[in-house]
C-alpha positions in Angstrom: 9.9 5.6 -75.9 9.2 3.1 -73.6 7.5 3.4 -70.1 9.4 3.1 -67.3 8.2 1.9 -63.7 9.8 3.4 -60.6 8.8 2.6 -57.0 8.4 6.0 -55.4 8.0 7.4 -51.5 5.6 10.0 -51.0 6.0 11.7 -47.5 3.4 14.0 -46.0 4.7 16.9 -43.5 3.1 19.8 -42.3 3.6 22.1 -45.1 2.5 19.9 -47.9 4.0 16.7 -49.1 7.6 15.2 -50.5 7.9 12.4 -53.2 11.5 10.9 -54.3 12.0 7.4 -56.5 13.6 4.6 -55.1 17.0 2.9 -56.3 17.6 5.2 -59.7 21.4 7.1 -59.8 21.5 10.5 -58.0 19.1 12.5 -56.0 15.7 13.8 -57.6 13.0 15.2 -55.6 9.3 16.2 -55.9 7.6 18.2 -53.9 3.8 20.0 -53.7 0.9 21.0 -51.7 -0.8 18.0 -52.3 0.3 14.2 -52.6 -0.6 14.5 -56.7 1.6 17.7 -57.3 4.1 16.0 -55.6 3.7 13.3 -58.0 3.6 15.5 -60.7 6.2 17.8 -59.8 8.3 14.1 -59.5 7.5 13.0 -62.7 9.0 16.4 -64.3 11.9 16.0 -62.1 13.1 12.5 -63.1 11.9 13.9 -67.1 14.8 16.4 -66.6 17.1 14.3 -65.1 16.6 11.8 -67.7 17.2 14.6 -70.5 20.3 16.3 -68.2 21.9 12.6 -67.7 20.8 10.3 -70.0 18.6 7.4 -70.2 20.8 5.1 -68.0 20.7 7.4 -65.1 17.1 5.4 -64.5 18.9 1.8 -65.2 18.3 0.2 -61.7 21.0 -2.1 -61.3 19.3 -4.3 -58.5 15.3 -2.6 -58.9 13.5 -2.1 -55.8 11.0 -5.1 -55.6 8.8 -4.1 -52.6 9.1 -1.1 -50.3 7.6 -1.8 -46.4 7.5 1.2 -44.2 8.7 0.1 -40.4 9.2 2.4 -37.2 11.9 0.9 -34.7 12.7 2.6 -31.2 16.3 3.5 -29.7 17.4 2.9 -26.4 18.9 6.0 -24.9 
């Protein structure tokens, strides 16, 4: 099997942390207590949805080159 790279956001909340790949087909979250079992907990996640879907629900058809995190403010 070959390795696959996915970019992937890691968010950290008050009650432990988030994690969730960028640009694959469907929704497939990670969570844990700390940022690496979120990570962990991820890579299990996309695992199963790879066995539940099949190998081109990872195919990215435009791949996420470079992820920047911004803040913007609303007037209102």
């Amino acid at each position: 099997m070959t390795s696959q790279r996915l970019k992937v956001v890691v968010e950290r909340h008050a009650d432990g942390y988030v994690a969730y790949p960028l640009g694959i087909h469907g929704v497939v979250v990670g969570q844990g207590e700390t940022y690496d079992e979120a990570l962990e907990d991820l890579r299990s996640a996309i695992a199963f949805h790879r066995e539940a879907f099949g190998p081109d629900s990872l195919d990215q058809d435009d791949p996420v080159q470079e992820v920047f995190l911004a803040e913007t403010v609303l007037a209102g």
